[in-house]
N, C-alpha and C positions, 0 to 999 in steps of 0.2 A: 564249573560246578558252583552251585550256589550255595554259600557256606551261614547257617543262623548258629549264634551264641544266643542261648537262651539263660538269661539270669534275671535276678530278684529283681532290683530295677537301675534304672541307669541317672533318674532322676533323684536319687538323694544325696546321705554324704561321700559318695565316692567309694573309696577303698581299694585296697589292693586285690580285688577279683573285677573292677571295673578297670583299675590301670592297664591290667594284663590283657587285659579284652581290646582296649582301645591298640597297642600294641600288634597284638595276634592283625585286628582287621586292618591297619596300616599297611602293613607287608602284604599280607595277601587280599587287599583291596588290590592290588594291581595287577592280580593273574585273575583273582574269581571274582564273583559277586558276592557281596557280603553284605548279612542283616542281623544287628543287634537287636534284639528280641526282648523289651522288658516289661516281665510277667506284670509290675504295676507301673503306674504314673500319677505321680504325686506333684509334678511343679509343668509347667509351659514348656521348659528347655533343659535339657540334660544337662549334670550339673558341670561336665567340663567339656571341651571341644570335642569333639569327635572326626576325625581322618576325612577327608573330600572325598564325595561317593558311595562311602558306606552309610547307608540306612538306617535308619531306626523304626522297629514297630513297639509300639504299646497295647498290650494285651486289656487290662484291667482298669481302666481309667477310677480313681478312686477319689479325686478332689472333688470336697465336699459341692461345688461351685459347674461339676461336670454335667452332674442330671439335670435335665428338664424333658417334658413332654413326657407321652401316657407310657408306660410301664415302670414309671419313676417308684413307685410304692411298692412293685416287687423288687428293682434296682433295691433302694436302701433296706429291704428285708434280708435280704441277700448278703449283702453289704454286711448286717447286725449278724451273719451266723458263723458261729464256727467251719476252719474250713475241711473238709474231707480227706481231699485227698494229699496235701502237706501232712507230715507229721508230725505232732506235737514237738519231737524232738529235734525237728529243724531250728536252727536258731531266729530263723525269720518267721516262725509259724503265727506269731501275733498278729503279723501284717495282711495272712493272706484271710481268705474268707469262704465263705460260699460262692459270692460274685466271682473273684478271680478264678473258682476249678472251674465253673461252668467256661470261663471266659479262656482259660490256659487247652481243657480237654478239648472245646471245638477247635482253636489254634491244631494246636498238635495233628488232630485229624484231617484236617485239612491240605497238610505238605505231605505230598507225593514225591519226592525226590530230592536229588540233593543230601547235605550233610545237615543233622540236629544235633547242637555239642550243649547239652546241659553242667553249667560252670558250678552249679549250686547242689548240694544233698537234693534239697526237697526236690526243684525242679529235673534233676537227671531221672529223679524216681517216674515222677511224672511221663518222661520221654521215653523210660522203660516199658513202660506201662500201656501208653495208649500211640505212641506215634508209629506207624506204618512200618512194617519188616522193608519196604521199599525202599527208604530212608537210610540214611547210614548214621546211627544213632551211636552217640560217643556222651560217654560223662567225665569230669573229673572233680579231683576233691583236692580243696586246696588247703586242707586240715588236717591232721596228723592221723594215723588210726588209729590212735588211743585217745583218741577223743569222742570216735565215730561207735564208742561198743554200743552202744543202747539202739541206735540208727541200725547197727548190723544184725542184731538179735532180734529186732522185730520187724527191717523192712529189707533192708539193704541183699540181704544174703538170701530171701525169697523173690526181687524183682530185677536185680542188677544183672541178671545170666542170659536178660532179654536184649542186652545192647550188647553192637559189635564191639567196643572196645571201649573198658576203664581207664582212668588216667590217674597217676599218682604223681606228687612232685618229685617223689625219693624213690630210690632203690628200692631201701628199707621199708618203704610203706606196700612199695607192689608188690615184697616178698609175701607182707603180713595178709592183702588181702589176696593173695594167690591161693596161700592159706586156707583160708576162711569161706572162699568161694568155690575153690574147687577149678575144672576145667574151662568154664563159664562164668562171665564172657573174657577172654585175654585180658590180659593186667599189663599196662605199661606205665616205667617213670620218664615222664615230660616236666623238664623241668621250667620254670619261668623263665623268661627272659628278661635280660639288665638292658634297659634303656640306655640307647647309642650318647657316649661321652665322648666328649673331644674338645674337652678344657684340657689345660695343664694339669700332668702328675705331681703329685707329691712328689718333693727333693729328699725327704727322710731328716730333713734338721731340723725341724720342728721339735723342742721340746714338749709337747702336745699327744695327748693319747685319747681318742672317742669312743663315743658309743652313742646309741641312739635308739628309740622305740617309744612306745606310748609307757609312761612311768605306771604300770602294772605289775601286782605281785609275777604277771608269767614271765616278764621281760627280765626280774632278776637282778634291778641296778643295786637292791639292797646287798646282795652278795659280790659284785663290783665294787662295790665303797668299801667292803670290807675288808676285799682284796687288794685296796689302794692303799689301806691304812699301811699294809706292810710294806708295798711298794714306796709309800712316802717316806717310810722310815729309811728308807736306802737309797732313795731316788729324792731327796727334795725337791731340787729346782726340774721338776715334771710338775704337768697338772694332766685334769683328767676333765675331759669336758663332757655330759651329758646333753645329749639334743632331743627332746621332746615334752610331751605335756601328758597329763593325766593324775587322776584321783589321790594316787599317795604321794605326792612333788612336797606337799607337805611332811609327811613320814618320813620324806627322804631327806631332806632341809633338816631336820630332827637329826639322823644320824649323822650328818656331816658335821653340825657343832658339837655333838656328844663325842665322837673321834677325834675333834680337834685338828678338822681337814679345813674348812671355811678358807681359801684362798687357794688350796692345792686341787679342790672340787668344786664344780661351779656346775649349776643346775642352769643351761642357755637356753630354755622354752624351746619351742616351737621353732624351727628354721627353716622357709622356703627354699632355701641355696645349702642344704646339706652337703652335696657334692663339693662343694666348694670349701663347705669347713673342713671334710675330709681331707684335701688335696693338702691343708692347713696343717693338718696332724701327720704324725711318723707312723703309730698304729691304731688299729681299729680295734675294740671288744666286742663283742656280743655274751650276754653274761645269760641268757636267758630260760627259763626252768624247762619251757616248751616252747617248739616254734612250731611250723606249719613248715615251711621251706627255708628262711631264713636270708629272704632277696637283699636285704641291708648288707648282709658280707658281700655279697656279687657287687651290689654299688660301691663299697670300698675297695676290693680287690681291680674295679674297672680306674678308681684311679689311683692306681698304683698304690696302697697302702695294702700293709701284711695284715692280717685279722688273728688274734688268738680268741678262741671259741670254747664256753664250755661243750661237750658233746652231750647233749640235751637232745631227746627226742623233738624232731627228727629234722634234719638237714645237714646240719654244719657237717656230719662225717661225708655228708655226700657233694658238698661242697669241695672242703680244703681239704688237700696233699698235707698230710702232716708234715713239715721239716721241705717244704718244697716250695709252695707260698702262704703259709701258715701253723701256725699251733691249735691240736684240740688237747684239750683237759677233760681229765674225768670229771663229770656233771657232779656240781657242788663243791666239789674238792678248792677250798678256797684258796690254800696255801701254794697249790699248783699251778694256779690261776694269776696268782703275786708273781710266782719264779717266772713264767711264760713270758708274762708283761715283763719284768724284770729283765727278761734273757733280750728281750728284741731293743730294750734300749742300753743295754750295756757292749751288745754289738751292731753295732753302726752298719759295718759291710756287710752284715747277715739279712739287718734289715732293707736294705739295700735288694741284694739280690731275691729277697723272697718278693718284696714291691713289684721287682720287672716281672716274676714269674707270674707274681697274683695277678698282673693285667692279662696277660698271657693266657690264663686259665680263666677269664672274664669273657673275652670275646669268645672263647667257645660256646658262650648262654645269651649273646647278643642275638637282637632283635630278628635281623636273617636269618642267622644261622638256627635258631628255633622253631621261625616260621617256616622252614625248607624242612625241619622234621616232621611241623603238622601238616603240611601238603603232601609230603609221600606218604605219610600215615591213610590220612582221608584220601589221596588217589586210590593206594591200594585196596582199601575198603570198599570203593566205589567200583572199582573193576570186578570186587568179589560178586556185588550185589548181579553186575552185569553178567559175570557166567553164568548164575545160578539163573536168569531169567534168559 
């Protein structure tokens, strides 16, 4: 079968619906054919390596440096207009244009067969829409559905009934749009997969507790820091390490001297080898207000570290075993969120045996074991299209 992931593009900064994609075609590069589909192209070379074998197509070529020759003056009109058939409400809709629907809708029309997995809102709309009932057309949404109301209320819940199968990363999401959609089209949670680890676990002596995310209000480390101040008061010689970059790292810098944390909390930027600070630390947080799925726990659960979690729409419930390899908190509840942390370093063996379990319950979202769910998913679907014809 020939499998296309159809997403925004593959040529910019990345992100975690590019990771998963590179991921998804690695493993089943070696049974199917596979083509990474990106709706624009904005640089020469993708911005990160991409699997031996799997392809890439570019739909919309958009650098300024791409046109020449006659129909260049409708190109760049095209190019100046707003685009149609993207919704405004897509978070990418700035990017796409007049140029790209012409240049996505002829795509689409074109494939006869095979599987079309639209990774993106806007683009699965699209696949709903115009790509052939022949097709075995799949979308997923790698965003919470309380995020999605505006998308559902004007586009979502009139075109989505057109594809054989929706994808959600949580239970909890495929409840919500089972919901909302009705009988059409099936609703399933496909969760991400955690890239294959096979460094050393955590030992759990680490006095060291992490967390990590882009420093945004969604991520939530303001209510982590405040949750340490009580942990520090009981727990001195702990610290708490923060790994990432973004907009408030200053705000955040602010409340660690106003607490009078400055050596028990340490803002570490940016880290290429996160795995590795993890393996560093006894446990893992995730403080965060919303997630999408919440694959950062699955990477520390992969080595070996217990995670306490606020239960924040939506993952972490669908994640962690409460009391098995990990702790969830009710969302916000800060003083719960101290105990939690509190309880996994005042028991050593506890944290101990939650570590072995969390790896345990890791490799059940590893790289095969995921990609063996999207191939019988898209087999069955393809045998479907095969009876009815």
């Amino acid at each position: 079968m020939k499998i296309r992931f159809l997403m925004h593009q593959v040529y910019g900064g990345g992100g975690g619906v590019l990771t998963v994609v590179r991921g998804l075609a690695e493993e089943l590069g070696d049974r199917h054919e596979v083509e990474l589909v990106s709706v624009l192209r904005t640089a020469e070379e993708p911005v990160h390596r991409l699997p031996a074998g799997v392809s890439v197509r570019a739909l919309a070529d958009v650098r300024p440096a791409a046109g020449s020759g006659p129909g260049q003056l409708l190109r760049r009109t095209a190019l100046r207009s707003h685009s149609r058939l993207i919704p405004p409400d897509e978070p990418h809709y700035r990017h796409y244009s007049l140029y790209s629907d012409l240049q996505l809708a002829r795509y689409l029309r074109s494939v006869r067969d095979g599987a079309l997995v639209g990774m993106q809102p806007g683009v699965t709309l699209a696949v709903a829409r115009f790509a052939r009932s022949s097709v075995v057309r799949v979308g997923q949404d790698h965003r919470p559905f309380v995020v999605r109301k505006k998308l559902m209320e004007k586009h979502l819940r009139r075109h989505l009934p057109s594809l054989d199968m929706f994808l959600t990363l949580t239970e909890t999401d495929a409840r919500r749009y089972r919901q909302a959609l009705g009988a059409l089209p099936p609703v399933r949670a496909m969760p991400n997969a955690t890239p294959d680890y096979t460094g050393t676990m955590s030992d759990h002596t680490q006095r060291v507790v992490t967390a990590a995310g882009h420093l945004t209000r969604d991520k939530g480390f303001d209510r982590l820091i405040d949750a340490w101040a009580i942990v520090h008061s009981r727990h001195p010689d702990w610290e708490l390490r923060i790994y990432g970059k973004g907009k408030r790292e200053h705000e955040l810098a602010q409340q660690i001297t106003a607490l009078g944390l400055e050596g028990s909390v340490r803002l570490m930027g940016y880290s290429s080898s996160l795995m590795q600070a993890m393996v560093a630390s006894s446990v893992f947080v995730l403080s965060s207000r919303v997630e999408g799925y919440g694959m950062v726990l699955v990477e520390a659960m992969s080595c070996g570290v217990p995670v306490v979690s606020f239960d924040c729409p939506t993952g972490p419930r669908d994640i962690i075993t409460p009391g098995v390899d990990g702790l969830l908190v009710p969302n916000g509840d800060i003083v719960a969120m101290a105990d939690a942390i509190g309880r996994l370093i005042e028991r050593p063996a506890e944290r101990r045996e939650m570590g072995v379990a969390a790896s345990r319950s890791a490799r059940l979202r590893s790289q095969p074991a995921v990609a063996a769910r999207w191939e019988s998913m898209l087999t069955e679907l393809a045998s479907g299209k095969r009876a009815v014809t």
